[in-house]
N, C-alpha and C positions, 0 to 999 in steps of 0.2 A: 687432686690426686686421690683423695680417699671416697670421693664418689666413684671414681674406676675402680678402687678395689670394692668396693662395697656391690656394684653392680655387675663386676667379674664373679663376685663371690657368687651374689643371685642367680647368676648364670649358670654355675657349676652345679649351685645345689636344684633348681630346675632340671638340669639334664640326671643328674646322680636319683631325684624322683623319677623321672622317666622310664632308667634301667627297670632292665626284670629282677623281682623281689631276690632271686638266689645270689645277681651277681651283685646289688647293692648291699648284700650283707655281707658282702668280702672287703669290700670298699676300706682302705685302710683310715682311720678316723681318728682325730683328738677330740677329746670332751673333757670338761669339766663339772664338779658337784658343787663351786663354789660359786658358777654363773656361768648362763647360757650364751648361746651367739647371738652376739647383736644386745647384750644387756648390758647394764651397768655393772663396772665390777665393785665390791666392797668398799665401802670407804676406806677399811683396815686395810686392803691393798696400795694405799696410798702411801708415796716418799715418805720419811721421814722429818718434822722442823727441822732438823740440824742442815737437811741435804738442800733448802731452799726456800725462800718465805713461802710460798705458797702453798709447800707441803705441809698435808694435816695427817697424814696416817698414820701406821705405825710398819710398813712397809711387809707384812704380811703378804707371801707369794699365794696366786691358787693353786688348789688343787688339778692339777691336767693328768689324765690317764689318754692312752691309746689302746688301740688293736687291729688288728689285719694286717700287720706290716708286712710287707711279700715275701718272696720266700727268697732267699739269697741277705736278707738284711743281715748286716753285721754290726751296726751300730746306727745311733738317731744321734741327730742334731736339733737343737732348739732355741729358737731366737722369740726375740720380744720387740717390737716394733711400734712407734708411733708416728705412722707418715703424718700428722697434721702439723707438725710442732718444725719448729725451724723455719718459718714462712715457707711449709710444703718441703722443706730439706730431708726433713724427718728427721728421729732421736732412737738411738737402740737402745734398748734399757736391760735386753740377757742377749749373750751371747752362750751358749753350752753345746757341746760336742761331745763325743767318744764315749754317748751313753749304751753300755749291752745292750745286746738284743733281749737278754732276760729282762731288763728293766722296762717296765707297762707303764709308769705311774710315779711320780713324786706328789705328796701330802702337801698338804695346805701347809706355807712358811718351809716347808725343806728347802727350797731355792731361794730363801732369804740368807741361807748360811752354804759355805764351800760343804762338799758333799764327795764320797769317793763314786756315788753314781757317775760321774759326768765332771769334766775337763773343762774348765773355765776359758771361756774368753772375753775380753776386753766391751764394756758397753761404752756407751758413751761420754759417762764418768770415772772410767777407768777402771770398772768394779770388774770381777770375776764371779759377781754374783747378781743376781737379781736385784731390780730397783724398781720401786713401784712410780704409778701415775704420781707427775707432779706438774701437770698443766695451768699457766697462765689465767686469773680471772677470767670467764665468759664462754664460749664456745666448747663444748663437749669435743674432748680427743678420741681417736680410735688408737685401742692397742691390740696389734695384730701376734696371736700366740702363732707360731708355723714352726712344725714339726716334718723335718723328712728322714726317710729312710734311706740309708744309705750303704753301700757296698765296702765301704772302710770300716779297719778293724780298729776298736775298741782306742787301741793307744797311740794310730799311724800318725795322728794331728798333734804338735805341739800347744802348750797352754800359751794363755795368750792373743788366741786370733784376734784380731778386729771382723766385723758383722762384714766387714768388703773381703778379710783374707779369707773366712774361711769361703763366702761366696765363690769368692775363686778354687779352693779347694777340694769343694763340691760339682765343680764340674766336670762330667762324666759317671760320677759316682753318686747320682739319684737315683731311687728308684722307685720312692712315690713323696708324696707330701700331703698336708694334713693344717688347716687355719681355723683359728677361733677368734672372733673378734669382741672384745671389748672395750667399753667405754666409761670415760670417766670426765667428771667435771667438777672446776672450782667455782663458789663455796658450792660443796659436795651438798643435794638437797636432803634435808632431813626428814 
């Protein structure tokens, strides 16, 4: 599973190099200052001891900024994703909705605590907050950041969602989307 999204990805960003220079700078985009696509993220971004033996971090969110988002956006949504974990099930680790359209950007650790930016929903620990990598000894996980914009206002979505309800919530009302992927692994190399 996570070689399809990693080679969907190369896909996309091949073609997004192909555009012409004026219309790839419209291209609506997340990035981050705390690590690149395809890097390792922080150790600091790692789970918490308490949330698992294998967690060593101190569960420190990154930094993600956006721009370009189209024009009609009324609110983002943001999830956190690790297809490799679950024997391929996968594990969602943020779920966040009914972020403004003003807001570009949460700081490193602001989505480690509730935030009035953005309407929690449910990961897969039941958190309404951010939870960092806490992957199993041996094999590097991918955590997929996806950011979309969407045509709903600010407060239409109840807290709460699961990573499946808002999915469903969301349809019809895309209107672009935006992935970062990072990686992490246990014992994290020094």
């Amino acid at each position: 599973m996570a070689t399809k999204s990693v080679s969907a990805r190369l896909a996309f960003a091949a073609l997004a190099l192909a555009l012409p220079e004026a219309a790839a700078a419209d291209v609506f985009l997340l990035s981050s200052a705390t690590f690149k696509d395809g890097a390792m993220l922080p150790k600091k971004a790692g789970d918490i001891a308490a949330r698992g033996p294998n967690c060593k971090g101190e569960n420190v969110s990154p930094e993600l900024s956006w721009s370009n988002a189209p024009e009609g956006t009324k609110s983002f949504a943001v999830t956190v994703f690790d297809p490799d974990a679950g024997n391929g099930a996968g594990f969602v680790h943020w779920v966040a909705y009914g972020i403004p359209p003003d807001v570009t950007s949460f700081a490193e650790g602001e989505i480690s605590a509730p935030s009035d930016k953005y309407v929690g929903g449910f990961s897969g620990k039941k958190l309404a907050t951010f939870g960092g990598p806490c992957p199993p000894p041996g094999s590097p996980h991918h955590y997929v950041f996806m950011i979309v914009a969407t045509d709903l206002d600010p407060h239409e979505l109840p807290p709460g969602l699961t990573f499946s309800e808002l999915q469903e919530k969301l349809k019809g009302h895309r209107k672009a989307a935006s992935s970062l992927v990072g990686t992490y692994i246990n014992p994290y190399p020094q």
